[in-house]
VMD Tcl script that draws the C-alpha trace (Angstrom):
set ca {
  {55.29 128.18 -4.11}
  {52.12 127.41 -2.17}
  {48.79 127.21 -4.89}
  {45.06 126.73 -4.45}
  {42.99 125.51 -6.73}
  {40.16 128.61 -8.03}
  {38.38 126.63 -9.39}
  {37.08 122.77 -11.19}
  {35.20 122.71 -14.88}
  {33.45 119.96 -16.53}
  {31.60 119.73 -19.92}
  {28.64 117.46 -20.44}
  {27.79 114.87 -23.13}
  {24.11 114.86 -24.04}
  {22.64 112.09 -26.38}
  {19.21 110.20 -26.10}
  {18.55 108.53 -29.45}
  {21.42 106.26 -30.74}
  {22.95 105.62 -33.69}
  {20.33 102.28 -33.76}
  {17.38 104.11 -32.71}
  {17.35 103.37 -28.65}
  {16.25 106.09 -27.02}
  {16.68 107.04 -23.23}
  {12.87 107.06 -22.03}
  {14.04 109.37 -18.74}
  {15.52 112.03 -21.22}
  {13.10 112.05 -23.84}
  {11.70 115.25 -24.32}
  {8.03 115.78 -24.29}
  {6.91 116.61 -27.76}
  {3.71 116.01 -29.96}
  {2.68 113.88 -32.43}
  {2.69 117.13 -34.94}
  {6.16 118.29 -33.82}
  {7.38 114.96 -33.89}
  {6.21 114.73 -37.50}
  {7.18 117.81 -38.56}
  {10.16 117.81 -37.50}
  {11.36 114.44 -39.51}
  {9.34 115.80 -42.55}
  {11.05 118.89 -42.86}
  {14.59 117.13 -42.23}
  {13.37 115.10 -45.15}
  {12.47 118.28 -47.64}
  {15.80 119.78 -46.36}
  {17.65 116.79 -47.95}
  {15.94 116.51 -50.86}
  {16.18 120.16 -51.47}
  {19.99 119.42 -51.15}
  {20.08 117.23 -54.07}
  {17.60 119.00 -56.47}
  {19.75 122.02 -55.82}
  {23.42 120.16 -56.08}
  {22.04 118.96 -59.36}
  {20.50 122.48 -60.89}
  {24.06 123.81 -59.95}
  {26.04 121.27 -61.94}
  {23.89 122.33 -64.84}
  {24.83 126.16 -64.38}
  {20.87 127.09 -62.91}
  {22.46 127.85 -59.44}
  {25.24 129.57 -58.03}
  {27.46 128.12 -56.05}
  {26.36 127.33 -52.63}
  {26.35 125.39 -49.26}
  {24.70 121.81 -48.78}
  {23.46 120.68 -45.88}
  {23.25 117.14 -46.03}
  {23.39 115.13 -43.02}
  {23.24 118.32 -40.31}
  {19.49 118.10 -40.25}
  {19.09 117.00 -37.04}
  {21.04 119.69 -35.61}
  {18.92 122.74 -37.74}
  {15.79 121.67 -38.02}
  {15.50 120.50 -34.47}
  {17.18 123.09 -33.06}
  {15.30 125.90 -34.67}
  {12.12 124.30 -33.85}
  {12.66 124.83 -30.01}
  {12.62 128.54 -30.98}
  {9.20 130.61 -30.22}
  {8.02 133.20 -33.09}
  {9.59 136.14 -31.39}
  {13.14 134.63 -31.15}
  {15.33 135.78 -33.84}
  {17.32 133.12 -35.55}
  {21.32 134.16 -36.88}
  {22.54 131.69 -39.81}
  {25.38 131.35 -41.00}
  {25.68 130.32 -44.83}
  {24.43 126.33 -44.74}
  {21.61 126.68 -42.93}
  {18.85 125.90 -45.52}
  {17.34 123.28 -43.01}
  {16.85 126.07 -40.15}
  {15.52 128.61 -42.85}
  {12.40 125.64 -43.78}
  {11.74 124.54 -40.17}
  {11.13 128.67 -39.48}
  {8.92 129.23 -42.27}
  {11.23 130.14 -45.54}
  {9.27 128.93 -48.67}
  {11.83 126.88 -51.08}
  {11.36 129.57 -53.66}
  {12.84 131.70 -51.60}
  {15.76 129.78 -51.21}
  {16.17 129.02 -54.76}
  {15.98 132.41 -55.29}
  {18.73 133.86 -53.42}
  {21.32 130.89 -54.66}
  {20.06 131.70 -58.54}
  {21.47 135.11 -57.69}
  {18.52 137.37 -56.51}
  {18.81 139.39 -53.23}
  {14.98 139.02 -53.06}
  {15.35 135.40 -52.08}
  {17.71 136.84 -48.78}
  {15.39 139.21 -48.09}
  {13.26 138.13 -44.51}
  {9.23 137.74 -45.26}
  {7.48 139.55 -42.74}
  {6.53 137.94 -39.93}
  {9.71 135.90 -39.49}
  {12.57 137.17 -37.03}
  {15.33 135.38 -39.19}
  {18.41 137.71 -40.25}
  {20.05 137.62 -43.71}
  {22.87 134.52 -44.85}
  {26.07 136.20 -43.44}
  {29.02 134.22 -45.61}
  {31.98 136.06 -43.83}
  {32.96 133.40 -41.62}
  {31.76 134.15 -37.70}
  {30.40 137.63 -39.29}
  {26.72 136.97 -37.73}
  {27.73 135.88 -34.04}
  {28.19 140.17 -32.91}
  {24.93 140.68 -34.69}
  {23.27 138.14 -32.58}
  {24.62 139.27 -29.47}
  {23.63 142.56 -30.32}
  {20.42 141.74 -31.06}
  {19.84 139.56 -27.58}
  {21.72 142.49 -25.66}
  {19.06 144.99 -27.33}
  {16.30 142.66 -25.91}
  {17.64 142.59 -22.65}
  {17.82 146.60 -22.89}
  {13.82 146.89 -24.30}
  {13.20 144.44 -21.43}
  {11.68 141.63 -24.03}
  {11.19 138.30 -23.16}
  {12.81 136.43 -26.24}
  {16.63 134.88 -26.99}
  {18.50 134.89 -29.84}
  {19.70 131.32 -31.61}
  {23.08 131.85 -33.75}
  {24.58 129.31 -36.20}
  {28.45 128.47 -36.74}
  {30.42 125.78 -37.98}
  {34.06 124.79 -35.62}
  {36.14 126.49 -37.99}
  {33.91 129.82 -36.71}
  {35.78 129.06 -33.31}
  {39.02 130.24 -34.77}
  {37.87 133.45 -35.48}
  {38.24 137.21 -33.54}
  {34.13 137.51 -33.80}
  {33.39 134.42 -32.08}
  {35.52 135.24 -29.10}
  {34.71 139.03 -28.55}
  {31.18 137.80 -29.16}
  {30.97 135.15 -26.16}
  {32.98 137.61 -24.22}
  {30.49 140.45 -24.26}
  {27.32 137.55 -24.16}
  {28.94 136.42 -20.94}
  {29.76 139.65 -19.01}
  {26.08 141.18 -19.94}
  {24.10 137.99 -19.62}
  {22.90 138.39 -23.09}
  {19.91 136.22 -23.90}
  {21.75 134.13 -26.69}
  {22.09 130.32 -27.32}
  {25.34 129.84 -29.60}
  {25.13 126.69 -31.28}
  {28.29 125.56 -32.98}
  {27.59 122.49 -35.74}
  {30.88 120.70 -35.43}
  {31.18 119.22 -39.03}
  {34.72 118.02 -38.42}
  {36.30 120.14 -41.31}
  {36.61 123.75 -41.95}
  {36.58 123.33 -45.81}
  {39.61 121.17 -45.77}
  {41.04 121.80 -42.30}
  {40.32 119.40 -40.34}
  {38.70 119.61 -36.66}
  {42.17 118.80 -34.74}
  {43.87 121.21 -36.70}
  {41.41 123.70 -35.63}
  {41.85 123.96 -31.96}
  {43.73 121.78 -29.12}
  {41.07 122.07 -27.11}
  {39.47 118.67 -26.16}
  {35.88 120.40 -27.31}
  {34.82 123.05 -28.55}
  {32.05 123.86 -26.17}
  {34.54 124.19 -23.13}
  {35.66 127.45 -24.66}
  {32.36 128.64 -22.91}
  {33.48 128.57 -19.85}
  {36.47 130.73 -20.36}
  {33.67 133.59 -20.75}
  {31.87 132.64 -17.68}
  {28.67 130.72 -18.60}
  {27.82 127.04 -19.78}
  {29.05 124.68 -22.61}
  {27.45 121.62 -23.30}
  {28.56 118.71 -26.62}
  {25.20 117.46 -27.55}
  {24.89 114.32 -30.16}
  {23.96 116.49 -33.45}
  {22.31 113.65 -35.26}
  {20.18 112.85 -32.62}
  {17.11 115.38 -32.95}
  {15.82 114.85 -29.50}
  {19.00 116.09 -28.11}
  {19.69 118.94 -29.89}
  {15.88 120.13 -29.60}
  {15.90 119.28 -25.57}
  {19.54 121.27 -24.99}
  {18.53 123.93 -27.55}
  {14.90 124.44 -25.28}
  {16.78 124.22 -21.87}
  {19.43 126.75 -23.07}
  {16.62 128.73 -24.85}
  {14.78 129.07 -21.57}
  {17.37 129.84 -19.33}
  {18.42 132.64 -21.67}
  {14.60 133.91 -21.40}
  {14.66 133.87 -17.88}
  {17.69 135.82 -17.36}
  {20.11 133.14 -16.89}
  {22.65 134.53 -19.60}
  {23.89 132.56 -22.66}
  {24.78 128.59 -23.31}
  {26.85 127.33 -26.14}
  {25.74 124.02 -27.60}
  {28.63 122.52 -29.33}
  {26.57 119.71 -31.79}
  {28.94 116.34 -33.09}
  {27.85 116.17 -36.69}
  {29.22 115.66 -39.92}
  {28.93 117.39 -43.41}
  {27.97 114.40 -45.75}
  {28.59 116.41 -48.96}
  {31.06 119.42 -49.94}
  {32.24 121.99 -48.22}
  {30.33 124.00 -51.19}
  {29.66 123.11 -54.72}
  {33.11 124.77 -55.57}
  {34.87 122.53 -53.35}
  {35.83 118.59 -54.27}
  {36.27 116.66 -50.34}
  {37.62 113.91 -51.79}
  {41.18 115.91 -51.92}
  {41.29 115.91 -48.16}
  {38.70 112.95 -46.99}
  {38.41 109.51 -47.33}
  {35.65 107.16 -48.53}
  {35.68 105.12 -45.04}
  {35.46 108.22 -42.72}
  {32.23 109.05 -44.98}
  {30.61 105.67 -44.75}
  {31.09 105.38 -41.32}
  {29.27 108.99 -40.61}
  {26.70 107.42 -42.90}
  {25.60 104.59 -40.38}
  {24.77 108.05 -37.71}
  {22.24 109.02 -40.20}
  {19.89 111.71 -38.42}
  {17.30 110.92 -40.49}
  {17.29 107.10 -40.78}
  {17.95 107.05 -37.25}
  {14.75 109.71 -36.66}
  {12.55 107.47 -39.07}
  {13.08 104.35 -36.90}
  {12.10 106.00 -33.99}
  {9.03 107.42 -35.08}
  {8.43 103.76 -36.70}
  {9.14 102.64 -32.67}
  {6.30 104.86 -31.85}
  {4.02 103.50 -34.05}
  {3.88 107.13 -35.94}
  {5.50 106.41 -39.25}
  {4.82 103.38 -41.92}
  {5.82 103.11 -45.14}
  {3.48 104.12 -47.24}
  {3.98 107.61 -45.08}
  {7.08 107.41 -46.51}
  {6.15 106.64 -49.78}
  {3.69 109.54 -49.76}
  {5.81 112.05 -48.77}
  {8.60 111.60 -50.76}
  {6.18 111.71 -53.88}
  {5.11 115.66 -51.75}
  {7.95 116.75 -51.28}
  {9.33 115.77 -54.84}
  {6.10 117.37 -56.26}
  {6.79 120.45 -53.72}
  {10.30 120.99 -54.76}
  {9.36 120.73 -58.76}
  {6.95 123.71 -57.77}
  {9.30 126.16 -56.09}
  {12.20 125.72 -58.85}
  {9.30 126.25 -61.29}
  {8.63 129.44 -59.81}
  {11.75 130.48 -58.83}
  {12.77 130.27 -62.36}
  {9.95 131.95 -63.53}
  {11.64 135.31 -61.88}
  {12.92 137.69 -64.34}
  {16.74 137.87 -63.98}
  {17.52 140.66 -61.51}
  {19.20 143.94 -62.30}
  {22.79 144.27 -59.77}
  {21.35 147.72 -58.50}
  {18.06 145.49 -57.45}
  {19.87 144.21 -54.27}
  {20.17 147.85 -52.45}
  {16.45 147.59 -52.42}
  {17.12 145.00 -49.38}
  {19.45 146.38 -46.97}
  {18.65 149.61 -45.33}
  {14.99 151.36 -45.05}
  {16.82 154.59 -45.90}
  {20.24 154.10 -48.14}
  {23.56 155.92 -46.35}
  {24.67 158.62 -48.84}
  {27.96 155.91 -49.81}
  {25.52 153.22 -50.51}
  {23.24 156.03 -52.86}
  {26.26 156.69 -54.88}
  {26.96 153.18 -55.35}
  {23.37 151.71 -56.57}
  {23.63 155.14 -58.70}
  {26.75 154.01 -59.87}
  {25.31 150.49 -61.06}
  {22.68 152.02 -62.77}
  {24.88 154.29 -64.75}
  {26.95 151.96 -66.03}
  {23.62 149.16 -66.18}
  {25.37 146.76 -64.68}
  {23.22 143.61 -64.86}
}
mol new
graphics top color blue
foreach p $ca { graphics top sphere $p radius 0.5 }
foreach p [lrange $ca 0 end-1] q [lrange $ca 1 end] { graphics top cylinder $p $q radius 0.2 }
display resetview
């Protein structure tokens, strides 16, 4: 039977600071002293956060939750490439991408001690909600960037997922309908290498995940997720594009998840000590800290300094997150609609009743 070939694909491999701190000077992107700064600063507070709030939880002050330990790099420098008017889709371990756009700590202390106040978006900031139904957020974020495109608005939408998202019914209707209306959207997938215990090639046979892309009819690109310039330069370029009508890019970012899956889960079950220590030596913030030492922008007694801030910061927000009278159950319909559906009435009525607390 006589074929042609319809057509060729290809997936690109982005990565411009090492492992040892080299970067590539042609790919560098073109960022300030300030961004560079605060972008390494707030990857710090992220993982510090991490361990204050790993430790509170152990002691029964925090819920269970999500770290975020050693995918930095990929939040913090991707959500920094956003402008104010973008909206920004998380999934449920994105603490990092929640401080780079603006989220005080309390806030996030709040919502893990329990308190829908602490998920509830301050004004001023286009962030949506933690969505912890796996994929749940990807429709809402194509939505939101199809909605754009329909009020003519010259913004994008950024939405977070981990690989195990991949497997799920959302993800694919989601790129389907991104790709056949050009939705302004940049999907950015943090490949952690396990889905809770599951690991990455159990996942999917696919050689990456970011080819699945092209099966919807835009670009994929596997970016380096510990290497902040990267991740900010592909998250920009995609951002852009997406602005200027060029329809939606997914950014698949190599990382790892240092810690648990959540503070519920124990990875030593499925994960061994060597595959940990040798993610440890791709450090995105050791690696970050050397460059910006290469720069001549970072000493140590910077270091010193802001460890002793952000320790001092952290103290503060726990302080006055637990100054915050325990919430009543009813307290978290006050945060979902302006105007409650009449099912949603009965139920907060319902709570009340029966003072559920």
């Amino acid at each position: 039977m006589p074929t042609k070939e319809v057509g060729r694909y290809s997936v690109t491999y982005l990565q411009i600071l090492d492992e040892s701190g080299i970067v590539d000077k042609e790919l560098e992107p073109v960022l300030t002293k300030d961004q560079l700064l605060f972008l390494y600063k707030t990857m710090v507070q992220a993982r510090k956060l991490d361990a204050k709030m790993i430790s509170m939880q152990r002691q029964g002050r925090l819920g269970t939750f999500a770290p975020v330990k050693g995918q930095e790099a990929s939040q913090v420098a991707s959500a920094m490439a956003l402008d104010q008017d973008d909206w920004m889709f998380p999934a449920f371990r994105e603490a990092a991408a929640y401080l780079a756009r603006g989220t005080d700590m309390k806030g996030i202390l709040l919502y893990n001690r329990g308190s829908e106040e602490g998920n509830r978006t301050p004004q001023g900031q286009n962030n949506f909600m933690v969505a912890i139904p796996v994929a749940s957020q990807i429709p809402h974020a194509v939505g939101c960037a199809m909605a754009m495109t329909i009020k003519k608005e010259q913004a994008a939408c950024l939405v977070y997922f981990g690989d195990g998202a991949t497997s799920e019914g959302d993800f694919h209707e989601s790129l389907n309908f991104a790709g056949v209306y050009k939705a302004p959207v940049v999907f950015l997938c943090q490949n952690n290498q396990w889905a809770i215990s599951v690991p990455r090639q159990r996942q999917t046979a696919s050689a990456t995940l970011a080819q699945k892309a092209i099966a919807y009819g835009f670009a994929g690109i596997q970016v380096d997720g510990n290497d902040a310039l990267a991740v900010y330069a592909a998250t920009k370029n995609a951002l852009d594009k997406a602005k200027q009508g060029g329809g939606p890019t997914l950014i698949e970012c190599i990382t790892y998840r240092m810690e648990m899956h959540t503070t519920a889960d124990d990875p030593s079950k499925y994960r061994s000590d060597e595959e940990v220590k040798a993610w440890e030596a791709k450090d995105p913030i050791k690696r970050f800290k050397v460059y910006l030492q290469q720069k001549n922008l970072w000493d140590e007694r910077q270091e010193a300094k802001l460890q002793q801030d952000v320790d001092a910061e952290i103290e503060k927000a726990v302080q006055d997150a637990e100054a915050v009278p325990k919430r009543r159950v009813d307290e978290m319909f006050n945060y979902t609609f302006a105007e409650l559906s009449p099912r949603l009435q009965e139920e907060r009525d319902t709570a009340r009743r029966y003072q559920i607390l």
